[in-house]
C-alpha positions as CSV (number, residue, x, y, z in Angstrom):
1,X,24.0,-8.3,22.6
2,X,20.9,-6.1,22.6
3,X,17.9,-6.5,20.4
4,X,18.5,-5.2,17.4
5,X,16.6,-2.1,16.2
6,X,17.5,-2.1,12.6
7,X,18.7,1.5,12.9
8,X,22.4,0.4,11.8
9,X,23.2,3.8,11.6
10,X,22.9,4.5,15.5
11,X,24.2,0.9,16.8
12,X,27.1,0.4,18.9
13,X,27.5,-3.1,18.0
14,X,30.5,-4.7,15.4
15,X,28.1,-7.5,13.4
16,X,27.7,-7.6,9.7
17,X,25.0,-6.1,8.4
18,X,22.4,-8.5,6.6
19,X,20.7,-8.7,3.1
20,X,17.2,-10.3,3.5
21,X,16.3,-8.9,0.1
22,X,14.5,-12.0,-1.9
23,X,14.7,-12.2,-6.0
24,X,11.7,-11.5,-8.6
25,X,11.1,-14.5,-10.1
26,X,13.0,-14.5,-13.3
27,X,10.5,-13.8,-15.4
28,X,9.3,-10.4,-13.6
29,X,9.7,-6.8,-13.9
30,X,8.8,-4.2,-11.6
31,X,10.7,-0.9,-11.7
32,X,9.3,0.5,-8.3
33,X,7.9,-0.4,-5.2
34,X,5.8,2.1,-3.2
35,X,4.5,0.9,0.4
36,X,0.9,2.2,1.6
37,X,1.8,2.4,5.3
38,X,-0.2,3.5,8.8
39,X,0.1,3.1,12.4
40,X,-3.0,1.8,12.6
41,X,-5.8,0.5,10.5
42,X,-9.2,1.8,9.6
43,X,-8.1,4.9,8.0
44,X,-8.1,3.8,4.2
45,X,-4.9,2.1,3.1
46,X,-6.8,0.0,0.7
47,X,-8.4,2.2,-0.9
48,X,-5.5,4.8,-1.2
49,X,-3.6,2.0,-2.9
50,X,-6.3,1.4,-5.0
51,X,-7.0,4.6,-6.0
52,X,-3.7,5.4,-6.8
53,X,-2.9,2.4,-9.0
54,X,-6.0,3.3,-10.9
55,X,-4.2,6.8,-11.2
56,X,-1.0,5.8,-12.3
57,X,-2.3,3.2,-14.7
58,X,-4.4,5.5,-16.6
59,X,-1.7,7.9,-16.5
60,X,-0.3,5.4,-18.5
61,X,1.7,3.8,-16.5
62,X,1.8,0.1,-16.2
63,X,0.4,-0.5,-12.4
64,X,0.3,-3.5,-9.8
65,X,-1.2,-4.4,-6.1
66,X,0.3,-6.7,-3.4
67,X,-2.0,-7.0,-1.8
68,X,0.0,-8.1,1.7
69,X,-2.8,-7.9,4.1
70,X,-2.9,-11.9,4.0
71,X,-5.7,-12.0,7.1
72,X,-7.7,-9.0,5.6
73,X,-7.7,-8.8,2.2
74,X,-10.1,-6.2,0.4
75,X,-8.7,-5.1,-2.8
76,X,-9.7,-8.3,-5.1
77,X,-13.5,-6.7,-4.5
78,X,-12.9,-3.1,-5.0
79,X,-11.8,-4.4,-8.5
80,X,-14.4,-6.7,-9.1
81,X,-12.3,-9.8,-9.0
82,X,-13.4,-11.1,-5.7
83,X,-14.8,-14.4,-7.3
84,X,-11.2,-15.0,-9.7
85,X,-8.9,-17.5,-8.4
86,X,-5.2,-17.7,-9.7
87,X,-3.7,-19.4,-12.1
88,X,-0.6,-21.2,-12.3
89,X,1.4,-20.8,-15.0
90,X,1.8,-23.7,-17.1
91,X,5.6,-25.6,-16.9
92,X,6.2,-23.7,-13.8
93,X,6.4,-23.5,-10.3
94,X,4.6,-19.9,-10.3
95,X,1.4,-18.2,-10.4
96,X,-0.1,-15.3,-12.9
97,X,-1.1,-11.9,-11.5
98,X,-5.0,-11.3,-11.7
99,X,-5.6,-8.3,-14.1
100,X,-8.3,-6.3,-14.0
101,X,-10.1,-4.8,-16.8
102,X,-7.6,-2.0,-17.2
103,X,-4.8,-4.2,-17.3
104,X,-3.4,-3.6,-13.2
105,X,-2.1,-6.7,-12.5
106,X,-3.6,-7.9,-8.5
107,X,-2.1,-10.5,-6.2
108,X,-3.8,-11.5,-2.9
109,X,-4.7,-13.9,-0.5
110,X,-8.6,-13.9,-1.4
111,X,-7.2,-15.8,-5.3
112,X,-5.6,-18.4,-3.4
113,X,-8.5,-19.6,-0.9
114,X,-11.4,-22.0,-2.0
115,X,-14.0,-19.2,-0.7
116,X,-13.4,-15.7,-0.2
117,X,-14.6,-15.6,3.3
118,X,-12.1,-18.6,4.4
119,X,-10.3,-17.3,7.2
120,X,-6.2,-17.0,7.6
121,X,-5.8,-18.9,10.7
122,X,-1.9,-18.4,10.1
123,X,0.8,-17.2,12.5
124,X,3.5,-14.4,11.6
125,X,6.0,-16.2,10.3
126,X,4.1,-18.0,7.9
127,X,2.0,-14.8,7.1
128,X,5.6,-12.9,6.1
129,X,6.4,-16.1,3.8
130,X,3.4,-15.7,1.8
131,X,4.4,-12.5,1.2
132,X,7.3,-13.1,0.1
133,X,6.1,-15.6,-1.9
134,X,3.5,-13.1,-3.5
135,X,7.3,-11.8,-4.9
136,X,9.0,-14.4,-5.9
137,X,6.5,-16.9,-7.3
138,X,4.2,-14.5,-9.1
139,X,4.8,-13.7,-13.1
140,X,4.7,-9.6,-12.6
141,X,5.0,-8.3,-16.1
142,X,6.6,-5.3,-17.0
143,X,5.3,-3.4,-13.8
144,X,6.1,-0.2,-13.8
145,X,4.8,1.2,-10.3
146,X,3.9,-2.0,-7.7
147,X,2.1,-1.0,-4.8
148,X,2.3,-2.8,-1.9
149,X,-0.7,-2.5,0.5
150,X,0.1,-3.5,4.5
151,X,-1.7,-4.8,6.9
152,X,-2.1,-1.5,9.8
153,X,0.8,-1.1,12.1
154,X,4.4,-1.8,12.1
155,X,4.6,-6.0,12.9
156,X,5.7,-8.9,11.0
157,X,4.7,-8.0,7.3
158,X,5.9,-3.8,7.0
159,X,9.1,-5.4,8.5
160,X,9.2,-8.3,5.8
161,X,8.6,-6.2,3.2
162,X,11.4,-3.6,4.1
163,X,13.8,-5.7,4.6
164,X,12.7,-8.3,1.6
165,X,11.5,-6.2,-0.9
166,X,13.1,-3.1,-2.4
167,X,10.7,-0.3,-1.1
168,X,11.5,2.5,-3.2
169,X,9.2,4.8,-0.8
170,X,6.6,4.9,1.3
171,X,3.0,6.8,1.6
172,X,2.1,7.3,5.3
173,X,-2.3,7.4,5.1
174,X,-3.9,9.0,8.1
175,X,-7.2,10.5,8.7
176,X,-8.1,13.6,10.5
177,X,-8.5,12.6,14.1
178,X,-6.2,13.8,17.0
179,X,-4.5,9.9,17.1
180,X,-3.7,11.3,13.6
181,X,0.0,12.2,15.3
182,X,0.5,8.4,16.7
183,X,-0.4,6.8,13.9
184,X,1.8,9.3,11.5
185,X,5.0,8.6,14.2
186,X,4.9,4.7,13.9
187,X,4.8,4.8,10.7
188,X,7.5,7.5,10.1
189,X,9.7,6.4,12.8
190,X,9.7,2.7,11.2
191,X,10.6,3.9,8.0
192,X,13.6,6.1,9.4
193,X,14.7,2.9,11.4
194,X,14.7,0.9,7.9
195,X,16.2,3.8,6.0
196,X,12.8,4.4,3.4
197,X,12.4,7.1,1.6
198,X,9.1,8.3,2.7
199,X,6.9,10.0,-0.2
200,X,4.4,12.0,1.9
201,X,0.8,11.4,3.9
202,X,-2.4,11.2,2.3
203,X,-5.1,12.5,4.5
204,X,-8.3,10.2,3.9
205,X,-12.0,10.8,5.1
206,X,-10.5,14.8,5.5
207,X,-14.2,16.3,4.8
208,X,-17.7,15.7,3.8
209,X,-18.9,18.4,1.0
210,X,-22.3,19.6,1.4
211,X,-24.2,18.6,-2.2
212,X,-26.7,21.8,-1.2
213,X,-23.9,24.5,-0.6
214,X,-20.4,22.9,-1.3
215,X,-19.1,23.8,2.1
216,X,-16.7,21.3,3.5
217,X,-17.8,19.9,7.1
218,X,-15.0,18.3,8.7
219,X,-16.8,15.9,10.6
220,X,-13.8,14.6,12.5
221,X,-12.8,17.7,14.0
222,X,-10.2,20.3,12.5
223,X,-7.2,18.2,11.0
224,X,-3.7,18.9,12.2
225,X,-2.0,17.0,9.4
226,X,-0.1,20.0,8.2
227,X,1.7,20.5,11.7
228,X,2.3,16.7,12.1
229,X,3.6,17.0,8.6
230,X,5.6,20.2,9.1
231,X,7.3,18.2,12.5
232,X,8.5,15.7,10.3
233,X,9.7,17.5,7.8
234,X,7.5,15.5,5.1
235,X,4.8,16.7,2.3
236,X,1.0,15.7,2.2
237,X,0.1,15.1,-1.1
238,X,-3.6,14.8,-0.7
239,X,-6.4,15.5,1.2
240,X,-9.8,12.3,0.3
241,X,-12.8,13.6,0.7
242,X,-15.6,11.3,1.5
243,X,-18.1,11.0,-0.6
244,X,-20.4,8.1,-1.2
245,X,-19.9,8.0,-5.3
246,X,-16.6,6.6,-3.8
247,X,-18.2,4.1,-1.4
248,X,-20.6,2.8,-3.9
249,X,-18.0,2.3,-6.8
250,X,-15.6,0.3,-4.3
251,X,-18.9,-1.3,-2.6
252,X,-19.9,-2.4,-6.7
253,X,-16.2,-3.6,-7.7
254,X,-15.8,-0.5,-10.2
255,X,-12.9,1.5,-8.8
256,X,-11.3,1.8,-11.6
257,X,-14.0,4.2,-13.0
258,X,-13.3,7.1,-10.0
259,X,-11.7,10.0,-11.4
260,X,-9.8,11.5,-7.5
261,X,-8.7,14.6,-8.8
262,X,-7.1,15.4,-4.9
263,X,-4.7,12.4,-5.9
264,X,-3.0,14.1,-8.6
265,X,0.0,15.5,-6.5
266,X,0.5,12.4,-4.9
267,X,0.4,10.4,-8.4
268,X,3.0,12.9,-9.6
269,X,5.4,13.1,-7.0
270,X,5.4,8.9,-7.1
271,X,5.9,9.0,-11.2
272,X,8.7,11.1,-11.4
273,X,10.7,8.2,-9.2
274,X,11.0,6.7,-13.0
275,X,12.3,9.9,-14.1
276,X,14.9,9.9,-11.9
């Protein structure tokens, strides 16, 4: 037999078709899971998925980060909670979400170690368990939009959480440079191959805005996001600009407080899954 691709739909072979979905633990509820996805890292995922939980929670939806990044995890400081540790919950074997001060509940592996800067020494396999873990053995409450930040690339943990989790859809975050193409097809081609819907790309670090004259200098070089896009048949929904208000609100642990108004068709077209 071949190795499998996960692309059912094309393979020539007779075997039964697995379910590697895992169970919330019985005292969750999420309504919908929404990957942050790239072919390669550096280009933002973090703080797309942070920004847009912000957006969705004070949209007034109820919001959540797993943070599945288990050797590189940044969102407990964008929030501030870098410090918090988890807590178990008392009679059980499972651990409370840390919420930040706008009520979006946070899992990662930063609550878990006895110093932030321990390092994961872990191979794949027992990174994909905690992540699974980070689904079953947490307490979400009433979550209505859980975003699930990934590591960069298309390994172990996009795979575990395809086939483990159900990934309502996916947002592909590139930036602006020529490799812009390679890191959109990975991601793409992965999700086709595990049959997720894909949302759209966010574009991040698009421009810089001149505070004299407002003019956007793209200091990467002219984007081509709207042909990849077009290739693939996919929308963007957003173009980041970077601005350093943005770095020094991550930087300080206040991301909640950024207002992104360039996220707002991307916040839309991932609320109206509950409307659906």
């Amino acid at each position: 037999m071949a190795e499998c691709s996960h692309d059912c739909g094309t393979c020539g072979e007779t075997c039964e078709k697995k379910d590697f979905q895992v169970s919330l633990h019985k005292g969750s509820s999420v309504k919908k899971v929404i990957g942050i996805l790239s072919g390669k890292g550096g280009v933002g995922k973090s703080l797309v998925t942070s920004l847009l939980a912000s957006k969705v929670n004070k949209d007034g939806f109820r919001s959540a980060i797993l943070d599945a990044d288990i050797t590189g995890p940044s969102i407990p400081e964008s929030f501030g909670v870098g410090e918090v540790r988890a807590e178990s919950v008392e009679g059980q074997e499972a651990l409370k979400p840390v919420v930040t001060d706008s009520g979006i509940q946070l899992m990662s592996m930063n609550f878990l170690l006895q110093n932030e800067t321990d390092p994961v020494i872990w191979r794949g396999p027992v990174i994909a368990g905690a992540v699974k873990q980070f689904w079953t053995d947490v307490i979400w409450h009433d979550v209505d939009f859980m975003f699930v930040d990934m590591p960069p690339g298309t390994g172990d943990v996009p795979l575990t959480v395809f086939q483990s989790l159900p990934v309502d859809g996916i947002i592909v975050v590139s930036s602006p440079q020529q490799l812009v193409r390679v890191i959109v097809e990975k991601a793409v081609n992965m999700a086709n191959m595990m049959n997720i819907p894909i949302l759209g790309i966010v574009e991040n670090m698009s421009y810089v805005k001149c505070p004299e004259c407002g003019k956007e200098i793209t200091v990467f070089g002219k984007s081509n996001i709207d042909e990849v896009a077009k290739n693939f048949n996919i929308p963007v929904l957003a173009r980041i600009p970077m601005e350093e208000s943005t770095s020094r609100a991550v930087d300080a642990g206040d991301i909640e407080s950024l207002d992104i108004p360039e996220l707002e068709v991307a916040a839309a077209k991932i609320e109206s899954l509950l409307q659906k």
